[in-house]
C-alpha positions in Angstrom: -5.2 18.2 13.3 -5.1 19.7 16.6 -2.2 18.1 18.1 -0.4 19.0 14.7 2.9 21.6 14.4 2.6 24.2 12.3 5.4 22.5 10.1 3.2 19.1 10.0 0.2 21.7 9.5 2.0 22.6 6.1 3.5 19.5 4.8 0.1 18.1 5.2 -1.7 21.3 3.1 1.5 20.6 0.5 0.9 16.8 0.3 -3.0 17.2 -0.2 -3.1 18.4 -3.8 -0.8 15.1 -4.4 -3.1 12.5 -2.6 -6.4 14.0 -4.4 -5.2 13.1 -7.8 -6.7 10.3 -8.9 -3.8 8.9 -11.0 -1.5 8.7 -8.0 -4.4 7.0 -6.1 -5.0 4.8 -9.0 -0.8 3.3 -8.9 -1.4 3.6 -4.8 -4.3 0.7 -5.2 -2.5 -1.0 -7.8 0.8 -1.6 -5.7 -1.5 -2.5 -3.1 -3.5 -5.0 -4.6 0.3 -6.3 -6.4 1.7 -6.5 -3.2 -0.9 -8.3 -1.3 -1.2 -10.8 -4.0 2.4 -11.5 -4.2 1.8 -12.2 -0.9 -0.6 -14.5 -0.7 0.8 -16.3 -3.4 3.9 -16.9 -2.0 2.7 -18.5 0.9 0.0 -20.5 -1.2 3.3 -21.9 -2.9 4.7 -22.0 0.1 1.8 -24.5 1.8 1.4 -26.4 -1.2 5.2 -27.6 -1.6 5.0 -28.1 1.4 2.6 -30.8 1.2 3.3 -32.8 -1.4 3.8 -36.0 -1.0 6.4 -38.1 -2.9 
């Protein structure tokens, strides 16, 4: 936090309260998880259409 503004100093302190809940870090893991399993599910598809063989 050194090399921090005093306005980044603040936003920070004001966006603190907001990362500690646990309900907002709950939906943050869920859309992680989603997206990285849409993901890799697309390209699964993807690799496996690919391949088929008629």
């Amino acid at each position: 936090m050194e090399n921090m503004s005093e306005e980044q100093k603040a936003q920070f302190e004001g966006n603190e309260a907001l990362f500690l809940d646990p309900f907002f870090q709950a939906g943050v893991m869920f859309l992680t998880v989603l997206v990285i399993g849409l993901l890799i599910s697309l390209i699964s598809a993807w690799i496996l259409k690919r391949n088929e063989v008629a």
